[in-house]
Structure formats: C-alpha cells, structure tokens
N, C-alpha and C positions, 0 to 999 in steps of 0.2 A: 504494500500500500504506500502510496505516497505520505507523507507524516508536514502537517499542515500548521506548527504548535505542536499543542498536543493532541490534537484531534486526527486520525487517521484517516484517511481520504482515499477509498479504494477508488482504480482501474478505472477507467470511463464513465464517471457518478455520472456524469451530464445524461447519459443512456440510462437514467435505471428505470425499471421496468415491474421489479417483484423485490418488493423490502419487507418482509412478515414474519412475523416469531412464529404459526399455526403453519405447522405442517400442511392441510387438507389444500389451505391458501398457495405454499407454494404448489403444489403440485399442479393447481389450476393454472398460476399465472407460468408457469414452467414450458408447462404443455402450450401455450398457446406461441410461445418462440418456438419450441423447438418441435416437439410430436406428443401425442398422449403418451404417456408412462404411470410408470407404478412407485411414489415415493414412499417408502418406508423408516421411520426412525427406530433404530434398533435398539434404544434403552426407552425403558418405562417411563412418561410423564417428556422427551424427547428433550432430556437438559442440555441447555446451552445451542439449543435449536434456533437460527438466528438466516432466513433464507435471502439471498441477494442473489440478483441476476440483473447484471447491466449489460445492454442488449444495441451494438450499433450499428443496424444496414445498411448494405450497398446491393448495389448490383451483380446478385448471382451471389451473395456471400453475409457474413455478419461476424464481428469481434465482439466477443462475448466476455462477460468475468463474470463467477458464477463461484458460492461458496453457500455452505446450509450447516455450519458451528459444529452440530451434534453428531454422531455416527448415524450414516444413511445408507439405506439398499434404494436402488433405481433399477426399474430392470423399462426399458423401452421397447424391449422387446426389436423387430429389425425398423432401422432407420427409414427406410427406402426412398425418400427423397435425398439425401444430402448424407455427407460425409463429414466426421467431425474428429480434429482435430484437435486432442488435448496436452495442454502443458502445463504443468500445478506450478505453481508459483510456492506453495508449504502446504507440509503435511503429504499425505499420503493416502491412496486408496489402491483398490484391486478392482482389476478389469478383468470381464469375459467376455470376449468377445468372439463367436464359434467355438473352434478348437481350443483358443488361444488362452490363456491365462497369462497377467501383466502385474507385479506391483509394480503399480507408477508412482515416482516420485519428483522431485524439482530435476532428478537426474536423468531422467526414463517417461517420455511423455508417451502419449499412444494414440491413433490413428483408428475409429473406427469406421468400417464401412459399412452402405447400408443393408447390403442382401444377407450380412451376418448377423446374426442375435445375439444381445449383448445385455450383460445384466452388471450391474457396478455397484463397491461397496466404498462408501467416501467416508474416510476415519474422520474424526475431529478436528477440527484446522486444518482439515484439505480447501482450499485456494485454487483456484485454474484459472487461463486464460485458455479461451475457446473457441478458434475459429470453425465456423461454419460455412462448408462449400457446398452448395447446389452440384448434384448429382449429375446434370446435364454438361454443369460445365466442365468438373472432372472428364468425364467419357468423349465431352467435347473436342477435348485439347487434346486426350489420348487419339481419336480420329485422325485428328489435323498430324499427331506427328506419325502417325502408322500407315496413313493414306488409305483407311478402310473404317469400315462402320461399325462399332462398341456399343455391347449391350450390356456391358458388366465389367467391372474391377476392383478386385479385392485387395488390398495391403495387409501385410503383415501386422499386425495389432501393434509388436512394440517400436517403439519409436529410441533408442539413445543419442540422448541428448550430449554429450562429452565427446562424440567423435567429431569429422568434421561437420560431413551431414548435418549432422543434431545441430551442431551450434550455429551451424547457418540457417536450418528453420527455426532454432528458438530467438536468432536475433530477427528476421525474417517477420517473426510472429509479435515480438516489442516494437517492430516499425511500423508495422500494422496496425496494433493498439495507438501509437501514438499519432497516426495519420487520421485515427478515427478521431482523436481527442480536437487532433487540430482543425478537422472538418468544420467545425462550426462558423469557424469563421473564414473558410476558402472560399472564393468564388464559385458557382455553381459549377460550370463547364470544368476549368479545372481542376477541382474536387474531384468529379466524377471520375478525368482521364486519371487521377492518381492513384485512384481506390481501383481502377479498373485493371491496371500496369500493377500494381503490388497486390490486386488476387491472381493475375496470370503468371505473376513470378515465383508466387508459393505453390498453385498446381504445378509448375513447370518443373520445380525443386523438388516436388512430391513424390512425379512419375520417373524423373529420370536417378535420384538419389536413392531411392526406399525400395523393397523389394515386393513385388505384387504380383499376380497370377498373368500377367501382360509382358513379365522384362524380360525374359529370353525373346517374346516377338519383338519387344520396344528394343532389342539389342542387335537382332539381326534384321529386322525387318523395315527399321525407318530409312535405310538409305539409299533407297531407289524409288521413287515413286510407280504405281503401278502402270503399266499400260492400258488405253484408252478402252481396249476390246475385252479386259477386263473387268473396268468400270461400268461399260454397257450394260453387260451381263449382271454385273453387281445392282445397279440400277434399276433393273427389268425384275431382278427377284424379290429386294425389296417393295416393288409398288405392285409386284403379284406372287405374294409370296402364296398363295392358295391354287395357283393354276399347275396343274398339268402338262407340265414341260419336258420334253426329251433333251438330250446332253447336247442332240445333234441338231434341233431348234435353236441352242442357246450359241450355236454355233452362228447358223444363221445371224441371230441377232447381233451375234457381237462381230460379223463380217471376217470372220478369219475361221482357219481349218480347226475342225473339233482339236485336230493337235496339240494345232498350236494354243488353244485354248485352253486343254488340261495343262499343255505348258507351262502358262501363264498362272493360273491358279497354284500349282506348284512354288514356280519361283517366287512371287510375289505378296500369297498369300497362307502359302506353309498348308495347302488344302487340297483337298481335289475338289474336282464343279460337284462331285454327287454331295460331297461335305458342305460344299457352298447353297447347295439347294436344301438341305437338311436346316440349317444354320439359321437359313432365312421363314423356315417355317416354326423352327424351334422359336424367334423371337416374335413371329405373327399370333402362335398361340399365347404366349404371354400375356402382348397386348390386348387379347380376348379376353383371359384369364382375370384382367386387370377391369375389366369392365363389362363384364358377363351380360348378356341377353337377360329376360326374366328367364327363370327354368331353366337354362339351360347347363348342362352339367361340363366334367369335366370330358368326358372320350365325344361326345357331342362337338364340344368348341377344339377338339385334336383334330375331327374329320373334316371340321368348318376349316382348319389349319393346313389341309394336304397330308398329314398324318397318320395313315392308316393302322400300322402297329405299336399299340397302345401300349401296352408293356415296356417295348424297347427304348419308346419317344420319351414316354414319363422317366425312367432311366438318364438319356442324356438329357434331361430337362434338370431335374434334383444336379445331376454333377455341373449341371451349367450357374444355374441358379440358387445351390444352394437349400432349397425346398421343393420338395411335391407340390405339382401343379394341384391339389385339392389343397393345400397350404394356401397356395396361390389367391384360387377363387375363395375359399373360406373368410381369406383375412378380408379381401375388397367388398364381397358382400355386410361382413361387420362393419366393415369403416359406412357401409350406406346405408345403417339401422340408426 
C-alpha cells in the first residue's frame, strides 16, 4: 500500500468498487467485476474479514487490487470469458487451478485460465494485484502471431516471479497499475492508445515467455506465414463448418492439387485437411453447445455439427476443451435460469 501519514492508501483507491466487512456483500459486488463465484470465510464469525476490490477498465482488460483480511475459499469454478493474472503483493494463498496446485506468494504469482476450474484459498493478509485479460484478446494475439485461428489456450498455473520472465511481468504488471492511477487525468485518445500498447505488451510477454499448450506450435510455427490456398480452405471451413465436404472439393476450393494441399496443411499447420475438417466442426459444436436451441441435446447439436461418431467426437472435444460437451451445455443453460 502506499502509506499517506499514517493512513494506508491501497492500489488504485480512485477505482474502488467493493469496500465491506459482510462476506454475502463481497461476494455480490465480486461477482459483478469478475464472474459469479463461491466466497467462503473459513473461521467462524469471519475475523478480520475486511473485503476491497479496486477495479480499473480498459479496453479488453482491467487492473484490479483485490484483498478480503480473513482466510477465504473462492472456488469460480471455470472463468470462460477472460484470463486472470495474479501477483500478491503479501501474504499468501493456494491455487487450483485443473491439475495444477500453486502456493503463491509475493514470489510465485499464477496465471489462470479460463477452460480450467479453479478453486482458491486466500490466507490472511493475502494482497494481489490482478490483471484481467479478455479471453478474445489473448487467442487474438495468439492468431495474429501463429497465422491461424484459436479456440483455446491454457498456461501453466505457476507463474515465478524471480526469474527473468517473472520480473518482467511483475514490473510489467506495476506499470500497468500505475498507468491506471494516472488515467484520470490523461487525455482521452491518448489514454486509450497507452492502456491499449501496455495490454498488448503483457499478452505478448505472456505467450511468448510462459509455457502453455500453444508453445511448441508458437515455437515452430510462427515463422512463415501460411499460404493463400491454405487460408481459403481454412476460410471455407470455418463459415461451413457443418457441410459435407470431400478432401478433393477442398481442393477445388482452395485452387491447387489435393497434394499440394495436404502439403500445405502439413507444413504450415502441423495437421492434415481431415484434422482441419475435424477441428473446424469440433469448434462449430461448441459454439452450439454455448447457446443450445430449446430441447435440444447434446448428440442432436454433434449431428447439427457434421459429427456423426458420438463417442469419438465427445472424446476429442473433453481433450480439447477440457470438459464434456454435457458440461458444456449444462453450465450455458444455468447461466440462462
């Protein structure tokens, strides 16, 4: 905290958002920055329960400070919009986040993302500052440097802070904070461009520094851009990812020899066309998944998908995604109760 006198003066006060001693309160005003979740105070009567969340957006992003005094269980269960970055400033808590198990400290911040479910236990004088990145624009930047289209990417939960990495995003993430502080009084237009240049430099630092389910492709794969007969074809499957296509139509399409086409997909995209036809149906049901018909089930919106073997699909759908497409549809129909 900043120290004002004697008065303590946390992290971006101008931002605040949720200032309450009652639990039930933070967990409302919590939820409305970030997702619905589950806060729990883990001692009896929640002593020294004291909840703060100063909250400052931008475009595509937010720098958060975020502390709750007493020991706390959060469990959000998965993110799925946005990606959150955490670095404690004191104190200490335990993250899960999937597989992963994290104690994070001022020394060890952690990285969640959102297709993974995460449940966190925040000790007493845990402190964070907390960037928040919209989900689109992570997979965004990942696109732009892979020259193909993401539907998903996961980071390694921990984050250490002590090596160089680390201490280039923990300063990274203080420039941030303090660029937020000084917004108030920026000009609008160049405000904007500045907040916009230092959230593209912390994803950029994110993907190419930290270790995620993307970096053997982000490592061999960004440095050639694909060829044009490639992207046709990539083109043509995402805006009909349900049609009935043979290898040697897509041939057609994309104006070059089916050869040279599985060629293509090989060197450039580490796939073959039948994986690229897969791929593009695997993300069509999702988007289905994500906003069900009435009635409609889950092997229903797989056959709406081009999907006919149900078993196998749901298979690489969980290793894609992380969950069971009845996961999938289960949670979107709650969110619209």
């Amino acid at each position: 905290m900043i120290q004002t006198g004697h008065v303590a003066t946390p992290p971006l006060a101008y931002f605040n958002a949720v200032n309450t001693f009652d639990p039930g309160e933070a967990e409302d005003g919590v939820a409305r920055i970030f997702c619905p979740h589950r806060l729990t105070p883990l001692k009896s009567g929640a002593p020294g329960f004291h909840a703060m969340h100063n909250s400052a957006r931008f475009d595509g992003y937010s720098v958060n400070y975020v502390q709750y005094g007493a020991e706390v269980e959060i469990d959000p269960g998965k993110l799925d919009g946005f990606f959150l970055l955490q670095v404690p400033l004191s104190g200490s808590s335990d993250v899960r986040c999937g597989a992963a198990r994290v104690a994070s400290t001022p020394r060890v911040a952690t990285l969640l993302s959102p297709t993974l479910p995460t449940v966190m236990t925040w000790h007493a004088g845990c402190r964070k500052l907390i960037v928040l990145i919209e989900r689109k624009v992570v997979e965004g930047h990942l696109a732009a440097l892979l020259d193909r289209r993401i539907d998903a990417v996961e980071f390694e939960t921990q984050v250490p802070l002590m090596d160089a990495v680390g201490q280039a995003i923990r300063a990274h993430v203080m420039l941030m904070q303090e660029a937020a502080t000084q917004s108030v009084v920026l000009p609008a237009g160049s405000g904007r461009l500045v907040q916009r240049e230092l959230r593209n430099g912390l994803v950029g630092l994110l993907l190419t520094g930290l270790v995620h389910d993307r970096s053997t492709l982000l490592a061999h794969g960004a440095a050639m851009p694909a060829p044009g007969h490639v992207k046709r074809v990539e083109d043509f499957l995402n805006a009909h990812p349900d049609r009935e296509v043979s290898v040697s139509e897509l041939a057609e399409i994309a104006g070059v020899s089916l050869r040279s086409l599985q060629d293509g997909f090989r060197r450039f995209r580490n796939m073959t066309l039948t994986d690229a036809i897969r791929d593009a149906r695997l993300a069509y049901w999702r988007r289905l998944l994500e906003a069900p018909p009435a009635g409609a089930g889950v092997g229903a919106l797989a056959i709406a998908a081009g999907l006919t073997h149900l078993g196998r699909a749901a298979a690489l759908y969980a290793k894609r995604y992380g969950e069971t497409p009845s996961d999938t549809l289960r949670r979107h129909r709650r969110s619209r109760q």
